[in-house]
C-alpha positions as CSV (number, residue, x, y, z in Angstrom):
1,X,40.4,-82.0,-103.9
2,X,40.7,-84.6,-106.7
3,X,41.4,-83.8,-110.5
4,X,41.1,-86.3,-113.0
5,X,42.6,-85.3,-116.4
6,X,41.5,-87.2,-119.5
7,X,44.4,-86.6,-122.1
8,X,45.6,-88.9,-125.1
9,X,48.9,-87.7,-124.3
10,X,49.5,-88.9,-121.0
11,X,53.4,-88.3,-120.8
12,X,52.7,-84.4,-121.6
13,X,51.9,-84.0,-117.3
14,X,55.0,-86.3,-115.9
15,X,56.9,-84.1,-114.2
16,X,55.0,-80.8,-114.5
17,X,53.0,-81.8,-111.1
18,X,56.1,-82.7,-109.5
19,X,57.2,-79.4,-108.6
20,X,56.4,-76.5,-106.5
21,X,52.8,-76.0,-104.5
22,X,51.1,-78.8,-106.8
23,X,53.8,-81.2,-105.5
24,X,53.2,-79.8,-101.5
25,X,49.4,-80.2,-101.9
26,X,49.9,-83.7,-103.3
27,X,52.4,-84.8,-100.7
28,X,50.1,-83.3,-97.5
29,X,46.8,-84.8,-98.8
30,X,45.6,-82.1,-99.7
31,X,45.5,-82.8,-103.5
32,X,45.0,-85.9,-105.9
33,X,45.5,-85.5,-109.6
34,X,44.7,-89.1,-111.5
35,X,45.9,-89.2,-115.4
36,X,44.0,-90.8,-117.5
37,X,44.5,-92.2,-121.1
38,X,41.5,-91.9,-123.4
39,X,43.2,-94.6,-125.4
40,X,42.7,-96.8,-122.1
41,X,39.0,-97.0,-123.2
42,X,38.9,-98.1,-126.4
43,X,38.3,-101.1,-127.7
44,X,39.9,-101.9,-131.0
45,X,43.6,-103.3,-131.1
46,X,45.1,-99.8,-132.5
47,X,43.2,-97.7,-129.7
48,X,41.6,-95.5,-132.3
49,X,40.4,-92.1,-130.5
50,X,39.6,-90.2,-133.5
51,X,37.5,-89.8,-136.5
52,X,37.0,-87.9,-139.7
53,X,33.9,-85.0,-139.3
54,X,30.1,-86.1,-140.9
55,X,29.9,-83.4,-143.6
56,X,33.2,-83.0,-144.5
57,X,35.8,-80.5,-143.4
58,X,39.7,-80.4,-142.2
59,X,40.9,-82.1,-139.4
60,X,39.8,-84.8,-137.2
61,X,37.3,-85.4,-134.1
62,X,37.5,-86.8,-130.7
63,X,35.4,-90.0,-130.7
64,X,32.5,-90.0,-128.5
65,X,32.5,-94.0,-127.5
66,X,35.9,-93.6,-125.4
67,X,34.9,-90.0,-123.8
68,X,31.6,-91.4,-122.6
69,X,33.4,-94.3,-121.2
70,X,36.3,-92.6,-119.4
71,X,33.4,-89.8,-117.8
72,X,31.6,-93.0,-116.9
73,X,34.2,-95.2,-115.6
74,X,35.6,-92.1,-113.3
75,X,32.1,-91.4,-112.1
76,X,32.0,-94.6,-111.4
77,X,34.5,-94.2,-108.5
78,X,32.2,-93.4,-105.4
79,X,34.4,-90.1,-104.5
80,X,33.8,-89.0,-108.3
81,X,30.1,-89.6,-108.9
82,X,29.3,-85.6,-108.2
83,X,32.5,-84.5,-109.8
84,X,32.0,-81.5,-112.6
85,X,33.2,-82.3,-115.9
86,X,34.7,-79.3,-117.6
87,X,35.9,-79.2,-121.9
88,X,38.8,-77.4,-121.8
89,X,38.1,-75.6,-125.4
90,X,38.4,-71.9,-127.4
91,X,34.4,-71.5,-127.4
92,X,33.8,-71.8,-123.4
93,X,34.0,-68.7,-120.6
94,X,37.2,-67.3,-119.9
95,X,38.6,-68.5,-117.3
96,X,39.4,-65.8,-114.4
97,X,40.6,-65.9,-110.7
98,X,36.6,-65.4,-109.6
99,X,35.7,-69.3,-111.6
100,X,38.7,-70.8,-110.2
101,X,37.6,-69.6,-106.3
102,X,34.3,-71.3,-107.4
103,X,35.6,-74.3,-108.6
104,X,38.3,-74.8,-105.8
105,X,35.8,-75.2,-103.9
106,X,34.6,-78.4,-105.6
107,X,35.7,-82.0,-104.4
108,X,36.3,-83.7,-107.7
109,X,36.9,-81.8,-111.2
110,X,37.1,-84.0,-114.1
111,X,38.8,-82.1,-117.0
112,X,39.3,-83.4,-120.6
113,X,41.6,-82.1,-122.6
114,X,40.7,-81.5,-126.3
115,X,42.8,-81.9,-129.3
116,X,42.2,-81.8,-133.4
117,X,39.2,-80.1,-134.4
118,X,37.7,-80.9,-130.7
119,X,35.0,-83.2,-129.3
120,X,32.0,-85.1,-131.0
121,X,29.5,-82.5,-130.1
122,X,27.0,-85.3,-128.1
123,X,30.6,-85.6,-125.3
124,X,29.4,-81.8,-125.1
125,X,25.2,-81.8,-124.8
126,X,25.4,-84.7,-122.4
127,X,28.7,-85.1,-120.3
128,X,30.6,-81.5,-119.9
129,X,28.9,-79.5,-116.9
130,X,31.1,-76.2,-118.2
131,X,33.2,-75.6,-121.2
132,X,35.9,-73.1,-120.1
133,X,39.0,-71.1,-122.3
134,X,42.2,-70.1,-121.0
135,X,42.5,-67.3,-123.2
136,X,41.7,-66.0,-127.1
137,X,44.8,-67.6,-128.7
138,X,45.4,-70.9,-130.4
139,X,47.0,-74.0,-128.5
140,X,48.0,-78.0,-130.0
141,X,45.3,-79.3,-127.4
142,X,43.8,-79.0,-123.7
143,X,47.2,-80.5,-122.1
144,X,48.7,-76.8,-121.3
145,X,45.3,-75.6,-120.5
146,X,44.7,-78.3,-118.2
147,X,47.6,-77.8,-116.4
148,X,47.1,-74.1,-115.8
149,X,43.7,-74.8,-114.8
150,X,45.2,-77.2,-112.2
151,X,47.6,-74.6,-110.8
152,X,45.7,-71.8,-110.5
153,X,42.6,-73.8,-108.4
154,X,45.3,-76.0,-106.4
155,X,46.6,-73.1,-104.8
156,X,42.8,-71.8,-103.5
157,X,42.0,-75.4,-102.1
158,X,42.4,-74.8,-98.0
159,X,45.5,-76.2,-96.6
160,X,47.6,-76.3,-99.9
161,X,49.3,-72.5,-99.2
162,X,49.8,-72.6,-95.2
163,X,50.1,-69.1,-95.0
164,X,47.0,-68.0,-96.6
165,X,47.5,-64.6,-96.4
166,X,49.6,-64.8,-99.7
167,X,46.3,-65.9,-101.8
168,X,44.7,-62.6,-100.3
169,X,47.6,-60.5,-101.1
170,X,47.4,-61.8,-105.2
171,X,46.8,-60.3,-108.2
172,X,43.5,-60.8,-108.5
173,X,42.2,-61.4,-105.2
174,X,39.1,-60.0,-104.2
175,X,41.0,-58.1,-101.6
176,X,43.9,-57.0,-103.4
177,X,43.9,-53.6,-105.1
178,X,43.0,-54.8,-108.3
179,X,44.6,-51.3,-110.1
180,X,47.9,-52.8,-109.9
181,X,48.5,-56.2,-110.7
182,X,52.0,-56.3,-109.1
183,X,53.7,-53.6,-107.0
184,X,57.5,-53.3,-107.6
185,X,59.7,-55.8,-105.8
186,X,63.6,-55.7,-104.9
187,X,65.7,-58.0,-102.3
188,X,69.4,-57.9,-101.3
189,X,71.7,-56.4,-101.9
190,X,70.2,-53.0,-101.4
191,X,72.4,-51.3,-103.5
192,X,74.0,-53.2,-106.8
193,X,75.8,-51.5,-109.4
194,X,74.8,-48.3,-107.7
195,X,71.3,-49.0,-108.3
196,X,69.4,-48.7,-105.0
197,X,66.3,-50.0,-103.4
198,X,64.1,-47.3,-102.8
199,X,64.2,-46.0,-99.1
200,X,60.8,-46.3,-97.9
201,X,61.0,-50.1,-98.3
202,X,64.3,-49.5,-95.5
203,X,62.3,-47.3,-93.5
204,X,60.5,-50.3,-91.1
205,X,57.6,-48.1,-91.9
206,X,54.5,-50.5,-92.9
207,X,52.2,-47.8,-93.7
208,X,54.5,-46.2,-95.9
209,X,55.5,-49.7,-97.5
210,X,51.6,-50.2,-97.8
211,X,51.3,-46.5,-99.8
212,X,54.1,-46.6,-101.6
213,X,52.7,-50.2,-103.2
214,X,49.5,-49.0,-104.1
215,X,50.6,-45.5,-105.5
């Protein structure tokens, strides 16, 4: 699966898909993530981006010339021309583990990233397929969104989490008991500072482990 991230802060993702099961998918194949700077496709010599709102109002807008050009230029690439463009903004659906299933399994997600007062509204009518929210809170921009976004599909795509059992076993998987997010964990030592781990999770017995977790 490819995701190509349009972003006027380009340095905001080095490092952050370096790490972890981002990093594995990359590495295997399995994953492609392509940065892009929206400054990249402009065409005056400060790289203007922005612009002040028609009407009147605080803060400033996303130009449409470089948006449409980046979407364009991307589609452009013959494993991109079907990709799904998604506006990573506080007015779209909230984003849950169901939409990320759906969208991991997509070939090619192209994802920009909002900032200021957001987008000219004709980059919304005529190049975003879905407009999506990470949550009912106020970020800086689409960068952080982006990235969760990123994480929590990468780990869906086939072959990214060899043992897929653990995607099954999550917190919101269709066939995890969704009435617990998270059942109670310990490791070794089993008993530190005379606080001990509880005894059916000693007892080899899975069917016990099994009750005890969803009880």
């Amino acid at each position: 699966m490819t995701f190509d991230i349009i972003t006027i802060f380009p340095n905001m993702f080095d490092m952050v898909f370096d790490f972890g099961i981002i990093a594995q998918g990359v590495k295997s194949g399995k994953l492609k993530i392509n940065i892009h700077n929206l400054r990249d496709f402009t065409h005056d010599k400060h790289k203007v981006v922005d612009d002040r709102p028609f009407g009147g109002g605080a803060g400033m807008v996303l130009k449409p010339e470089p948006l449409f050009e980046a979407v364009e230029a991307i589609k452009s690439k013959s494993e991109s021309k079907d990709a799904t463009v998604i506006y990573l903004t506080p007015q779209g659906k909230k984003l849950t583990q169901e939409k990320c299933e759906d969208l991991s399994k997509l070939k090619n997600l192209i994802i920009i990233c909002g900032r200021y007062e957001g987008i000219d509204q004709r980059v919304r009518d005529n190049m975003v397929d879905e407009e999506i929210s990470v949550g009912d809170y106020v970020l800086s921009g689409g960068e952080i969104p982006a990235m969760t976004l990123v994480d929590a599909i990468s780990r869906l795509v086939p072959g990214v989490i060899k043992n897929e059992e653990f995607n099954e076993s999550e917190s919101f998987s269709d066939k995890a008991d969704r009435s617990k997010l998270d059942y109670k964990v310990y490791t070794r030592p089993e008993n530190y500072k005379g606080i001990k781990v509880p005894e059916v999770l000693l007892s080899g017995n899975h069917e016990e482990v099994r009750k005890w977790r969803t009880t």
